[in-house]
C-alpha positions in Angstrom: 1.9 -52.9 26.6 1.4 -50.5 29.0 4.6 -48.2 27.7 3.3 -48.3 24.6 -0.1 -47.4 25.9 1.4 -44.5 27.8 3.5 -43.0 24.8 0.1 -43.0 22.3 -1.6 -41.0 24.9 1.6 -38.7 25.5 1.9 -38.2 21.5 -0.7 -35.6 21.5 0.6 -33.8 23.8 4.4 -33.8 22.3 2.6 -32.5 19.0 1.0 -30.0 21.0 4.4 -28.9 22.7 6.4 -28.8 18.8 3.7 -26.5 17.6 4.0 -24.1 20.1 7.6 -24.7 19.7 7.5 -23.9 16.3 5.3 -20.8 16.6 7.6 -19.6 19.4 10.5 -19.5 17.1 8.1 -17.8 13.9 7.3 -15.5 16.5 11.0 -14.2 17.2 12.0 -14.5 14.1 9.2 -12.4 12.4 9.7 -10.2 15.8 13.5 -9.6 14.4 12.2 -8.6 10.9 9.8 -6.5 12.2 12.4 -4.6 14.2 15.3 -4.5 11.2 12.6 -3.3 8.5 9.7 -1.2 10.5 11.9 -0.2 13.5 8.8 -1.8 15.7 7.3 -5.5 16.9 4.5 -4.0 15.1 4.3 -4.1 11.3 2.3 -0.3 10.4 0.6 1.6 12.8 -2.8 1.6 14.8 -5.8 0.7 13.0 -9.2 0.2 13.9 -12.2 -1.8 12.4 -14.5 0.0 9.4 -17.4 -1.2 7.8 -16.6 -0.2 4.8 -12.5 -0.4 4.3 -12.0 -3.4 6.6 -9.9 -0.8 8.7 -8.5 2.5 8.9 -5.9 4.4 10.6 -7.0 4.8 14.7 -6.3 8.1 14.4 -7.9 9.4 12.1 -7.3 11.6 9.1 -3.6 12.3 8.6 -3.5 16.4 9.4 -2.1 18.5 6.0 -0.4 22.0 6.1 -2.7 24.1 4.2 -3.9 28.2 4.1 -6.8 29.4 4.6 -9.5 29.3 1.8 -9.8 32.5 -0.6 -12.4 34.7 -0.1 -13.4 34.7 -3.2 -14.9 31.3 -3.6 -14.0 30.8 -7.1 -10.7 30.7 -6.5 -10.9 27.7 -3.9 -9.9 24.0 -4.8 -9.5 21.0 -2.6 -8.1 18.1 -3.5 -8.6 15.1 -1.9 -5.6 11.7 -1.7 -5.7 8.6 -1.4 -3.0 5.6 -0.9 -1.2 4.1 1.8 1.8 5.0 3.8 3.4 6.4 1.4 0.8 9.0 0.9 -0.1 8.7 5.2 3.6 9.7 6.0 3.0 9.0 9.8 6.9 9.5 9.6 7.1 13.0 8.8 6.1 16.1 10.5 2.6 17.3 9.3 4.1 20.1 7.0 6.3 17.6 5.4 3.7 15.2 4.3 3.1 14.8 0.1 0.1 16.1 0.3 1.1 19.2 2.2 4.3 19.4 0.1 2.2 19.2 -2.8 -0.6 22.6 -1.4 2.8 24.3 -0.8 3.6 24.3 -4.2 0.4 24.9 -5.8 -0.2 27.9 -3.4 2.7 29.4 -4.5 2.4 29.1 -8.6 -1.2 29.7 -8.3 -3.6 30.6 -9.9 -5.9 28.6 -7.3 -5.6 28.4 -3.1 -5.5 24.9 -2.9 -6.4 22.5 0.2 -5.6 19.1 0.5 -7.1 16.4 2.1 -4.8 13.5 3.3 -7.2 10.1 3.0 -3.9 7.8 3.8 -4.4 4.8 5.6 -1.1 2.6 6.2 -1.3 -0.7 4.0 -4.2 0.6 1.2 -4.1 -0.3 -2.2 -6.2 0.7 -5.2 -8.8 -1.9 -3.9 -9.5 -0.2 -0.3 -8.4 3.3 -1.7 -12.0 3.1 -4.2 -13.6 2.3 -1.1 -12.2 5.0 1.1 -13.4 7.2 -1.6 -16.6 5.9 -1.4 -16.9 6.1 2.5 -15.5 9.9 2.2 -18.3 10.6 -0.2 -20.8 9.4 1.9 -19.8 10.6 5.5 -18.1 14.0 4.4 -20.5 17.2 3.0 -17.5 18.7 1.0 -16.7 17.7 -2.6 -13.7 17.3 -4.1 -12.4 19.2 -7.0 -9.5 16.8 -8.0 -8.8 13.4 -6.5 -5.5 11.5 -6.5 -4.7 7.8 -6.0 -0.8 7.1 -5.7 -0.3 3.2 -5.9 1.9 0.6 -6.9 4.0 -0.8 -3.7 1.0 -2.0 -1.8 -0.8 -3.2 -4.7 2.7 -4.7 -5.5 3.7 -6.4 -2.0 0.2 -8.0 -1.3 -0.3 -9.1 -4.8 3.0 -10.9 -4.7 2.3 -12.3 -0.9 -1.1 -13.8 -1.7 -1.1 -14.7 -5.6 -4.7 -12.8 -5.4 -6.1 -9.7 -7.2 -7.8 -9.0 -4.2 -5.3 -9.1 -1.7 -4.7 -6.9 1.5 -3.4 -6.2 4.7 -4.6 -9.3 6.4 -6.0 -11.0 3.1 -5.2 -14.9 3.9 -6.6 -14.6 7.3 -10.0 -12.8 7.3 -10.2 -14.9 4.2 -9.5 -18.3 5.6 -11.7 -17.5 8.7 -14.3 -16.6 6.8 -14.6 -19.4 4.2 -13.3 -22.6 6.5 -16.3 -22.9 8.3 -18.4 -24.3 5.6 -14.8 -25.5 3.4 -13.2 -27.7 5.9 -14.5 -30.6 8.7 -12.8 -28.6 10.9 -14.4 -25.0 10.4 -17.2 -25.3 13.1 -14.1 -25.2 15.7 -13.8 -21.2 14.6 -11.2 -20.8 17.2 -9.3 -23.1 16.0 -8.9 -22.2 12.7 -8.5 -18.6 13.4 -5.5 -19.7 15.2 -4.6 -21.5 12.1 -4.8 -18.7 9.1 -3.5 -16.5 11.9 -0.6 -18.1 13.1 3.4 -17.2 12.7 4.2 -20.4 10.9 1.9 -19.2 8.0 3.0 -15.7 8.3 6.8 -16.3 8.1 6.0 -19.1 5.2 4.3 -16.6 3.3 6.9 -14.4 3.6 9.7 -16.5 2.7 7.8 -17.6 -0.5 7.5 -13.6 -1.2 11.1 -13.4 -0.8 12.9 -16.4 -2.5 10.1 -18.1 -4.8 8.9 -14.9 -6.6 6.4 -15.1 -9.4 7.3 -16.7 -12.6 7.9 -14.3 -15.8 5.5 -15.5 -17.8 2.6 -15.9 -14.9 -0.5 -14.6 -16.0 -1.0 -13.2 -13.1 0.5 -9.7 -13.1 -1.4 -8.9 -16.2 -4.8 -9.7 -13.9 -3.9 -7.4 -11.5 -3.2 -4.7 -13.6 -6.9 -5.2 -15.6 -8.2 -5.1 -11.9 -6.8 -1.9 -11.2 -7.5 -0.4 -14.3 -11.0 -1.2 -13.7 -10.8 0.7 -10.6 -9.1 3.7 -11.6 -11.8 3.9 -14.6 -14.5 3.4 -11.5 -12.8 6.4 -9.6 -12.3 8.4 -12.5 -15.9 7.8 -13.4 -16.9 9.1 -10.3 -15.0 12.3 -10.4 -16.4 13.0 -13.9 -20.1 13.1 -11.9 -18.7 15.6 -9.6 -16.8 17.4 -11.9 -13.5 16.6 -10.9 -10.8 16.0 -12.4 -8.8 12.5 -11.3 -5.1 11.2 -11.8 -3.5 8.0 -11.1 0.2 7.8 -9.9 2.3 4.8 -10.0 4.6 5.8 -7.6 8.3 5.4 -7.6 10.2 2.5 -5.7 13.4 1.3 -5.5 13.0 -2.7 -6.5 11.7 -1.5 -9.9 14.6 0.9 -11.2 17.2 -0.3 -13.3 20.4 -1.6 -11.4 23.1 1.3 -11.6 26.3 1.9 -9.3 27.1 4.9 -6.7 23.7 4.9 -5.3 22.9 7.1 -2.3 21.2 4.3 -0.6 24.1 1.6 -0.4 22.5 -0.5 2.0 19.5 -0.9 0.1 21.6 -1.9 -3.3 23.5 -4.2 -1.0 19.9 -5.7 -0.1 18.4 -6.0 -3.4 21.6 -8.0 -3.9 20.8 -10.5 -1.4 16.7 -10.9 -2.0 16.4 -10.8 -6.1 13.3 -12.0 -5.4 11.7 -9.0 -3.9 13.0 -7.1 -7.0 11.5 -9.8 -9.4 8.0 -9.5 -7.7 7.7 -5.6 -8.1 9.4 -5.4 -11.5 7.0 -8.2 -12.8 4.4 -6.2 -11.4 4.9 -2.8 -13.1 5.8 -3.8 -16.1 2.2 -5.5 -16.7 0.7 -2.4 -15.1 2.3 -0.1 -17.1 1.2 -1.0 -20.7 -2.4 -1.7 -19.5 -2.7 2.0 -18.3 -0.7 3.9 -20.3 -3.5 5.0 -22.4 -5.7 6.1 -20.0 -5.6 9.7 -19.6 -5.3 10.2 -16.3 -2.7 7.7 -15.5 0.8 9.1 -15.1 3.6 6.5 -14.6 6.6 8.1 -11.9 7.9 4.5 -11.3 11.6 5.6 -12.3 10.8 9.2 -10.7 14.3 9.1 -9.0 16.6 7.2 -11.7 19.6 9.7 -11.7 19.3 11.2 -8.3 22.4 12.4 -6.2 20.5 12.6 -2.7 18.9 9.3 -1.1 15.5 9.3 -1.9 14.5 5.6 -0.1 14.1 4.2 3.5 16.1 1.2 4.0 12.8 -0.6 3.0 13.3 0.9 -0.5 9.5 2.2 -0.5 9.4 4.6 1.7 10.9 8.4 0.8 13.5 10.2 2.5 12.3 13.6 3.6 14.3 14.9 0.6 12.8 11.7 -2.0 9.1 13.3 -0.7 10.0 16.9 -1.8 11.0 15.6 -5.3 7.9 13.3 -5.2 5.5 15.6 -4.8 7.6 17.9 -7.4 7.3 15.4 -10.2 3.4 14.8 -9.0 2.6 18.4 -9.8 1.9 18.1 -13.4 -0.1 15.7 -13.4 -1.9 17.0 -10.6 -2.1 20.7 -12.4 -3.7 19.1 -15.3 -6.5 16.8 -13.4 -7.8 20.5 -12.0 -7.6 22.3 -15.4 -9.7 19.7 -16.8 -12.1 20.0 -13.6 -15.5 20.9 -14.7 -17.3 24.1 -12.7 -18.1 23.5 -9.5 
């Protein structure tokens, strides 16, 4: 009796001892994939708490490579970017960035001297990029004279990882923090469950579900998603049509979503598409309901197969990410569409 006493009482404390167990071994093994995909522990870079984003690069503003302004005033534009790491390019040196790629360009066909303004934040998608806009607008005395969202991997990836329209960087937890104290018993123990929506088991589940149980082909899904970031884009365009700006709206190029073809530059990257269809099923899912839902929208230009045909590696090994060579092309092919938001820019 007593033995059997002793082992109920010890039972909490072996459950106790597997979890951490458990979490311990999450914990390495999302440490490893950190390391073989970022390069870090760390997933992104520093970010700090906003009001109005959720968060936002620590640092700051990324810097952009631009001349000085005209003298005649007239001939000044600024445009002003928005998207995620893609756009951020905390990689690259400060002259190599798109948006400074991009104000090379322009400064050299003219007619305009062009500044750009780099609103990047690591992990944004369309969602937080409308509300950047909105905090920039607010907090910043300058005005835009063209504004550019380039989106699709973030929107993508999260979408994918949470099943929600409204995902983010960090959606299932501030969500579940938020909303189990009043949906479960258990929410008044706050610590407890921000352990719980926070915790490496859930992480490295979520991620496994991303990668092997990708969304079906005929969810309905996808096609939400792309209603909710046409809604946005219309939002932002509607707001540069008030300041007399002219907006566009790039779905940028990544490698899950172009067509399987041989002698690729990046053979590591075909050799991992290979071994996680899933990732590839995700994105193209994804872009092929955006697609269609924009396409009619006039400031929406689709550069999702951008780099189909290239002879020069263009991709990270993340296959999202450019090559310092797949930036210069990218913010080649963005110049049209770019060119065109600024013609149609009203005076200023």
């Amino acid at each position: 009796m007593k033995r059997a006493a002793r082992l109920v009482f010890r039972l909490p404390a072996y459950a106790a001892l597997l979890v951490l167990g458990l979490e311990f071994v999450c914990f390495l093994v999302i440490t490893v994939m950190n390391l073989a995909i970022y390069g870090g522990v760390r997933e992104g870079s520093r970010i700090v708490y906003d009001g109005m984003t959720l968060y936002t690069a620590a640092s700051g503003l990324r810097a952009t490579a631009n001349p000085e302004p005209a003298p005649e005033a007239s001939r000044n534009r600024r445009i002003w970017f928005f998207g995620g790491s893609t756009t951020r390019n905390g990689e690259a040196p400060d002259e190599r960035t798109v948006p400074s790629l991009v104000s090379r360009l322009l400064n050299e066909q003219g007619p305009w001297r062009v500044q750009c303004v780099n609103f990047g934040v690591n992990s944004f998608n369309s969602l937080q990029e409308v509300q950047q806009l909105q905090k920039a607008l607010l907090e910043r005395e300058d005005r835009p004279d063209c504004i550019v969202f380039l989106d699709g991997a973030n929107d993508a990836s999260y979408f994918s990882l949470y099943r929600s329209v409204d995902a983010h960087e960090g959606y299932d937890r501030i969500k579940g923090f938020v909303e189990s104290y009043w949906s479960s018993p258990l929410g008044v123990l706050k610590p407890v469950m921000a352990a719980v929506h926070a915790s490496f088991t859930r992480e490295l589940w979520q991620r496994l579900t991303y990668a092997f149980a990708p969304l079906e082909p005929d969810s309905p899904l996808p096609g939400e998603l792309a209603r909710a970031m046409r809604a946005r884009y219309d939002y932002a365009n509607g707001v540069a049509h008030c300041l007399n700006a002219g907006f566009v709206a790039f779905l940028q190029p990544v490698f899950w979503v172009e067509p399987p073809a041989g002698n690729l530059p990046e053979r590591e990257l075909a050799e991992r598409a290979e071994r996680f269809p899933g990732v590839r099923t995700n994105f193209v899912l994804v872009y092929d309901a955006v697609e269609p839902v924009l396409a009619r929208r006039p400031y929406f230009v689709d550069l999702s197969e951008a780099f189909v045909g290239r002879d020069f590696p263009a991709y990270q090994p993340d296959g999202i990410h450019q090559t310092d060579q797949g930036r210069e092309a990218l913010a080649r092919a963005m110049l049209p569409g770019i060119r065109r938001a600024l013609e149609a820019a009203g005076p200023r």
